[in-house]
C-alpha positions in Angstrom: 0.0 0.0 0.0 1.4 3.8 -1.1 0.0 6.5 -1.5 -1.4 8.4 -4.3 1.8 10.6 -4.8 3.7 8.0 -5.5 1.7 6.6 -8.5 3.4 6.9 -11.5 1.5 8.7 -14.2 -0.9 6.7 -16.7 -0.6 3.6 -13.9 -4.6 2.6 -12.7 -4.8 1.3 -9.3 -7.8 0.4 -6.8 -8.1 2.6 -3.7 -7.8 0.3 -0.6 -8.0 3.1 2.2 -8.5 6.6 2.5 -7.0 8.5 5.8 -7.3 11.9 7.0 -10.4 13.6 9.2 -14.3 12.7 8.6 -14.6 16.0 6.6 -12.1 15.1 4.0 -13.0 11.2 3.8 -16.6 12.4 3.1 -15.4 14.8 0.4 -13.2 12.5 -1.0 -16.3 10.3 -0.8 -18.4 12.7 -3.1 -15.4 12.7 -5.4 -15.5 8.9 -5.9 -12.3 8.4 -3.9 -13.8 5.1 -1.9 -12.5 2.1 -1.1 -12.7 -0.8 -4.1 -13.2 1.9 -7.2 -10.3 2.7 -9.8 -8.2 5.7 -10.0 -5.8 6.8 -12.9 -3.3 9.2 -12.4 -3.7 11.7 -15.6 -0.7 14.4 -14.8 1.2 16.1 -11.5 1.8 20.1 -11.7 3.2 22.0 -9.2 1.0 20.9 -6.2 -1.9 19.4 -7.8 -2.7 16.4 -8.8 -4.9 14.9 -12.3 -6.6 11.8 -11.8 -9.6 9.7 -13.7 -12.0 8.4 -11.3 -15.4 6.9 -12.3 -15.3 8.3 -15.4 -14.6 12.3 -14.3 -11.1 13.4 -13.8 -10.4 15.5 -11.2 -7.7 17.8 -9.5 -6.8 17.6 -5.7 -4.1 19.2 -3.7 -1.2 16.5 -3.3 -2.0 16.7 0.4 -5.8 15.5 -0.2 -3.4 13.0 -2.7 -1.5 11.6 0.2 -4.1 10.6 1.7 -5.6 8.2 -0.6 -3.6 4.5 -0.1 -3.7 2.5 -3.3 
């Protein structure tokens, strides 16, 4: 298990946790960040990160990134 961060990019893993407080989980939730689904990192810049997720792609801090285990 690693992080997000440390994906390299075009590699798809499955999300097995997601840390950090209740308000992030449940944002990351909304997001499709949840244990079990698919996650594609697209591209890293500067501090954010590109990822596909159920069929949207989506930017989140690196921090928000970190917290996602794959």
């Amino acid at each position: 298990m690693m992080p997000l961060t440390l994906s390299n990019i075009g590699e798809t893993a499955a999300i097995k946790k997601v840390g950090g407080k209740e308000d992030i989980r449940q944002f990351l939730a909304t997001l499709g960040f949840v244990p079990g689904s698919h996650v594609t990192v697209i591209t890293q810049n500067g501090g954010n990160v590109i990822v596909q997720v159920k069929e949207s792609r989506v930017a989140i801090s690196r921090e928000m990134a970190a917290k996602i285990m794959v």
